[in-house]
N, C-alpha and C positions, 0 to 999 in steps of 0.2 A: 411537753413543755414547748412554748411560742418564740422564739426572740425576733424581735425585731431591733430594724440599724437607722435609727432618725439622724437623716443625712445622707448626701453622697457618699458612697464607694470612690476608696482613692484617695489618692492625693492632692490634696488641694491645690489649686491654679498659683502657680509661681511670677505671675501677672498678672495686674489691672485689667480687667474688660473692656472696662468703658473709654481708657484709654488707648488700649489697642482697637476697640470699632473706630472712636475719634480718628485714628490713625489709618484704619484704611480707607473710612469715606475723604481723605484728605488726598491718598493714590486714586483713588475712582474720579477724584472732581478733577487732577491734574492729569490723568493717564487715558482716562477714559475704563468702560468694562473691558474691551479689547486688549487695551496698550496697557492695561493692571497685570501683569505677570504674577504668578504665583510669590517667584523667587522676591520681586520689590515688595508685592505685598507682607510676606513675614517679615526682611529685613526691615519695613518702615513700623512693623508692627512690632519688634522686639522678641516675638517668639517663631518656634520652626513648625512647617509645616503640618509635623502631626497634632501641635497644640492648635491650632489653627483651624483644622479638621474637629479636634476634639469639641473647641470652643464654640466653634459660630458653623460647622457643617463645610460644606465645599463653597467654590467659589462663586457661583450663584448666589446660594442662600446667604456669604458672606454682603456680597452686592445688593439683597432685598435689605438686611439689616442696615448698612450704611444707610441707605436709600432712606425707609423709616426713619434713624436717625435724624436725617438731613431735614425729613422734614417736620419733624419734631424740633428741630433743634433752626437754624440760621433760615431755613427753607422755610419755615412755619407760616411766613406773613402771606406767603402765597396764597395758601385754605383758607386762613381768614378774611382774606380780599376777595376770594371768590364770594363770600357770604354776603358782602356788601348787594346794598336794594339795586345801588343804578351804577351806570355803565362809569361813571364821571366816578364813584365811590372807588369802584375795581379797580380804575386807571392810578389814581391818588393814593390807592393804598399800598398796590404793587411799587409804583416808581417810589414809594417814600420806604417801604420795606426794602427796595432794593437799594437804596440810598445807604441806609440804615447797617444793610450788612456789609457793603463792601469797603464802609470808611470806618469802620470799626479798627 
């Protein structure tokens, strides 16, 4: 006889994801990958270290997800400015996405 367990092993995440990523691409954008400390990273993310590790891998892999994130998310207008045909397109789209995100 077969059983199978549909679903994660474990205990369920006692925090938001999406708001703890939210939360470290927000240390990455003001610290830098360098000046991102382990310790600021969990405290601004609300959980400790080994959740941290469990969640999103190490601090690298933590830093590509932000990254994705960012440009998925406020960063986005960048790739679609690239797409634009002429150079005058790229210039207007960037300056007006970058308009866009910081007076938000």
């Amino acid at each position: 006889m077969e059983t199978r367990q549909s679903g994660p092993i474990g205990r369920p995440r006692g925090f938001d994801a999406d708001e703890a990523l939210e939360r470290a691409m927000l240390v990455f954008w003001e610290h830098g990958y360098e000046g991102a400390s382990l310790a600021t990273l969990t405290e601004a993310m609300g959980i400790s270290a080994k959740s941290m590790y469990a969640a999103f891998g190490n601090k690298e892999q933590l830093f590509r997800k932000a990254l994705e994130r960012y440009t998925e998310g406020p960063g986005a207008y960048l790739t679609r400015a690239l797409a634009e045909p002429t150079a005058l397109g790229v210039a207007t789209a960037i300056l007006s996405g970058t308009v866009r995100t910081t007076t938000r």
